[in-house]
N, C-alpha and C positions, 0 to 999 in steps of 0.2 A: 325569396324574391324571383329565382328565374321560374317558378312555376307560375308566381301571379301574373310574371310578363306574358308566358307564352298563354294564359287562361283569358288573359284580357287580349291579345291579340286576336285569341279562336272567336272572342264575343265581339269583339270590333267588327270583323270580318265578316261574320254572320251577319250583319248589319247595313255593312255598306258593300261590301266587295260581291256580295249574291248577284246585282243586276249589271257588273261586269263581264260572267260567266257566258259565255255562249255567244261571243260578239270577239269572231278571230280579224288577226290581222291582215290575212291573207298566207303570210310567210311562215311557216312552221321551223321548228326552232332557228329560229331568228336570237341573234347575238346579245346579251343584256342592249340597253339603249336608253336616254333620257326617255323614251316613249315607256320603254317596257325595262325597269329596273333590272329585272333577271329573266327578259328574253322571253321569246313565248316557246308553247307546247308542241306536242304534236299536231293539235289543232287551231295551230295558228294561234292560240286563245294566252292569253298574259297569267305568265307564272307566277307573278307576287299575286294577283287577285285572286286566283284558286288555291293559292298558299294558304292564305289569309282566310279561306271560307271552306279551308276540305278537314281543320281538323274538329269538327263540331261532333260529328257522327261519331269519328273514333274516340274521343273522348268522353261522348256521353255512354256509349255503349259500352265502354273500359271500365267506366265509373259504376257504371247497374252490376259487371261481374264482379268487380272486386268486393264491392258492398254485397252484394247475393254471397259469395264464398266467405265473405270474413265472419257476419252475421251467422250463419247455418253454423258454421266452422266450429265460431266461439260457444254458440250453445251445446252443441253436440259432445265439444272439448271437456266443456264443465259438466255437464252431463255422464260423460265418462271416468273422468275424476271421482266423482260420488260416487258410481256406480263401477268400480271399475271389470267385474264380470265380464261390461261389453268392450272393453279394451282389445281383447282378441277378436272381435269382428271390425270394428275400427282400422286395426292391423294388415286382417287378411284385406280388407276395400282397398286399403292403401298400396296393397302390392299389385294389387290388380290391376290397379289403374296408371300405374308406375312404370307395368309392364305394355301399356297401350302406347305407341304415341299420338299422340293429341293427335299432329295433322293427317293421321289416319281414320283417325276418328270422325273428323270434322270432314272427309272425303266421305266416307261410308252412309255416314246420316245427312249429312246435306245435299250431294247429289244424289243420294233415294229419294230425299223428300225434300224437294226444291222449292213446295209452296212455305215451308217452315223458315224461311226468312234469320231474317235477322233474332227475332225470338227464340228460334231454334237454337242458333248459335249462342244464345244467352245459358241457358238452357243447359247446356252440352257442356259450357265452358266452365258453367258451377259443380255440376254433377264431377267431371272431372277434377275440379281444383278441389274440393270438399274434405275428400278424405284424408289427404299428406296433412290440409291445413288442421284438419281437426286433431291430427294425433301432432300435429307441434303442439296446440293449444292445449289439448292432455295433459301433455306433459306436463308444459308450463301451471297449469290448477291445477296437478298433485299435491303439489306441496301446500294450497291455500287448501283445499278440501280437507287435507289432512289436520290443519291448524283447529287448537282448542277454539275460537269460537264460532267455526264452521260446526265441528263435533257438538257444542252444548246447544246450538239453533237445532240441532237434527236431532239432538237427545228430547227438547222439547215439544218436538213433533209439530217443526214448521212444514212446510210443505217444500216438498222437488222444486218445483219453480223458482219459489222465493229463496232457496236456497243458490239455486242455479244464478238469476238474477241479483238477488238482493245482497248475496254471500261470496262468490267465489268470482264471476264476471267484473264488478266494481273492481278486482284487487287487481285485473289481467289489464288495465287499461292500457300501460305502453307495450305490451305481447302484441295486444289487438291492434294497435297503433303502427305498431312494426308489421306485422302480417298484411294490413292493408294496403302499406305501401308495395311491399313484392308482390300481393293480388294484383295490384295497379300493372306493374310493369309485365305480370304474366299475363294480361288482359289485353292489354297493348299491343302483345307480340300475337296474342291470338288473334286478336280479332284482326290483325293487317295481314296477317298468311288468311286467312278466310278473305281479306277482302281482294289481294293479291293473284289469289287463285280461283277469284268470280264467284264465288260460293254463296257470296248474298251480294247481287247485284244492287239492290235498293241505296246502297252506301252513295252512289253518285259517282261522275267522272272528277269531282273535285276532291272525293277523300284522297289522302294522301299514298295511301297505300294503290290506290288505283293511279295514281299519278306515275310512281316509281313504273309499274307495269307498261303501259301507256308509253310514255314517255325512253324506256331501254334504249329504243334501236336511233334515238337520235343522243344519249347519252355522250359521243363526240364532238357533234356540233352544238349542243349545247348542253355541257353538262348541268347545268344550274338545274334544268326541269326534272331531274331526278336526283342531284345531292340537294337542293334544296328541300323538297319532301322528306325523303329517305331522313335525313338531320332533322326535321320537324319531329317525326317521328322518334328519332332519342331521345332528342330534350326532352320533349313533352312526359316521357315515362320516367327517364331520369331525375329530372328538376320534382315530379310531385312528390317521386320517391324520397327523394333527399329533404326535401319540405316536412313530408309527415316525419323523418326520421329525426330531424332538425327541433321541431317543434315537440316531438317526444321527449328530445332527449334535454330542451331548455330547462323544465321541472328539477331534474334531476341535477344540475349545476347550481340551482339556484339554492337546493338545501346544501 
């Protein structure tokens, strides 16, 4: 439930609160007020309306990484399960990238190549999350890969694919379920330090993470224009997290 609130807020918002944006009140952070709910911005501009309209970007962009890393993830996962030989390359990716940190990463390639946008950062943020997520999901299809009628399909001489899809993937549904959700919330935290640190400007003055930044140095006089975002920004990774974990784990109560 709070993720449907805060999903339907992001698309209300998107909808009406757009032709708000860019129309200040003169006063910058100005005190909540029956005019202005929770006070304006630094640019004078009303902070429930860009509230309401900054989390579209972050969300859909969060949604393209998680889904890129769970997807690659799980096949790669089950892939390795069969095949386990490549387990030790798997391994060594995973330390490697372990040993990166992310917001260095996303300094190095983003400001070398600043026309690589927001896609860049898609990009980057799969390439990075891939490998840790492939070897949890490894793990987790061992033990189906190993299962008699994974073994009697591969004794028949099904094919890799259909084995991968039709055999070991189906059994990992609440693994994949579960990973998606921590994709989500890792997707979240990237892509708001990327939008935080200007690195893909395209996000707008209303994503949320550009609000927090923006908005710091009047943090005193009104704090709303940054704990309101900055909070947007939990919920929204929390509540999906706990939804998909929620809705994983009803199945399972239910037998």
């Amino acid at each position: 439930m709070p993720a449907v609130i805060v999903l339907a807020v992001i698309a209300v918002g998107t909808v009406t609160a757009s032709g708000g944006q860019g129309r200040g009140s003169g006063v910058p952070f100005a005190a909540p007020s029956p005019s202005h709910w929770l006070g304006t911005d630094a640019r004078s501009e009303d902070v429930l309306t860009k509230l309401a309209a900054g989390g579209t970007t972050l969300a859909l962009i969060a949604a393209v990484i998680a889904v890129g890393v769970t997807v690659l993830a799980a096949t790669l996962g089950a892939f390795v399960a069969l095949r386990p030989r490549w387990g030790a390359t798997v391994g060594w990716l995973t330390d490697v990238t372990m040993l990166i940190p992310p917001v260095l990463l996303m300094l190095l390639v983003l400001v070398s190549w600043p026309q690589g946008g927001i896609w860049a950062l898609v990009v980057l943020a799969v390439v990075i999350g891939t490998p840790y997520t492939t070897r949890v999901l490894a793990g987790a299809a061992a033990p189906v890969a190993g299962s008699g009628y994974v073994q009697v399909a591969e004794a028949a001489g099904e094919s890799l694919p259909y084995l991968v899809f039709g055999q070991v993937l189906p059994n990992l549904r609440e693994t994949i379920a579960t990973q998606l959700g921590l994709r989500y919330v890792e997707a979240i935290y990237v892509v708001s330090t990327a939008a935080f640190l200007q690195l893909i400007p395209a996000v707008g003055p209303s994503n949320w993470a550009v609000m927090v930044r923006e908005n710091a140095s009047g943090l005193l006089l009104n704090p709303a224009s940054v704990v309101a975002p900055a909070l947007a920004i939990a919920v929204l990774a929390v509540s999906v997290n706990v939804a998909v974990l929620g809705g994983n784990s009803q199945p399972g109560r239910q037998r």
